[in-house]
Steps between C-alpha positions, in 0.01 A plus 500: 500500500642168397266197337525239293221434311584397128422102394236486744136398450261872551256291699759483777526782752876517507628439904565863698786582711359775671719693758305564827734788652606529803313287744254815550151393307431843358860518306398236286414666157162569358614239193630257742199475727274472227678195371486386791118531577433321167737195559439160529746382596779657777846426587659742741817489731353400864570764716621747308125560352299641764182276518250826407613459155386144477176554595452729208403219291161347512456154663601179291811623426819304505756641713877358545719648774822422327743583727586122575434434109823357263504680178388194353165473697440825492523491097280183456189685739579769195526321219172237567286769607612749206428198245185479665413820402515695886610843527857442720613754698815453692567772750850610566605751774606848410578514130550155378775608217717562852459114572840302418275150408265694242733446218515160543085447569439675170775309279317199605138647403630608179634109432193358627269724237352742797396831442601788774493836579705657794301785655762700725439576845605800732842383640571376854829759449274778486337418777736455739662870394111593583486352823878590661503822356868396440627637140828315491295150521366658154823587380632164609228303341538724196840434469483124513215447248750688260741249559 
């Protein structure tokens, strides 16, 4: 698990990047769906996040479909609601580590003083082997994340 949370104030819940699996609500992990219960606030990638997840969370929340979002809009919903003390979630499909802009997104947290933790999510690659029953798309995916 991967989180950056040195230099920053304990009052502050650091943000969550929580991976929400593969599109099926009951892959999501124990960990991740927890976090996401408790949240406050919710970013998540339109419709890649099937809409039973979002109404885990109680009414009042804030919820962002960022899937239109720029980096930079989607880091200043973080960043004022993190200051302000809200417990951010920001829910990635599959297993967010598997997501080319995540490096970038937490380079930019890190410079801007927020605390995160990256919860990992069942992969979309394991799901599709699950669902064709097709082992060389597993030994095909396999081969490329080695790359």
């Amino acid at each position: 698990m991967q989180s950056f949370i040195k230099n920053v104030k304990e009052a502050f819940h650091p943000v969550r990047i929580v991976g929400a699996g593969p599109g099926d609500p009951e892959l999501i992990t124990v960990k991740g769906r927890n976090i996401l219960e408790n949240a406050d606030t919710i970013l998540y990638a339109g419709s890649q996040i099937p809409d039973t997840m979002l109404g885990w969370t109680e009414d009042g929340r804030k919820v962002y479909n960022s899937e239109a979002m720029a980096l930079d809009e989607i880091l200043a919903v973080i960043e004022d609601d993190y200051h302000d003390g809200r417990r951010v979630v920001h829910l990635y499909p599959g297993d967010p580590h598997l997501h080319t802009g995540l490096p970038a997104q937490l380079a930019q947290m890190e410079k801007r003083g927020i605390g995160y933790e990256v919860i990992p999510g069942v992969t979309t690659a394991r799901e599709s082997m699950d669902t064709t029953g097709d082992i060389v798309v597993a030994e095909t995916i396999a081969a490329e994340l080695k790359e």
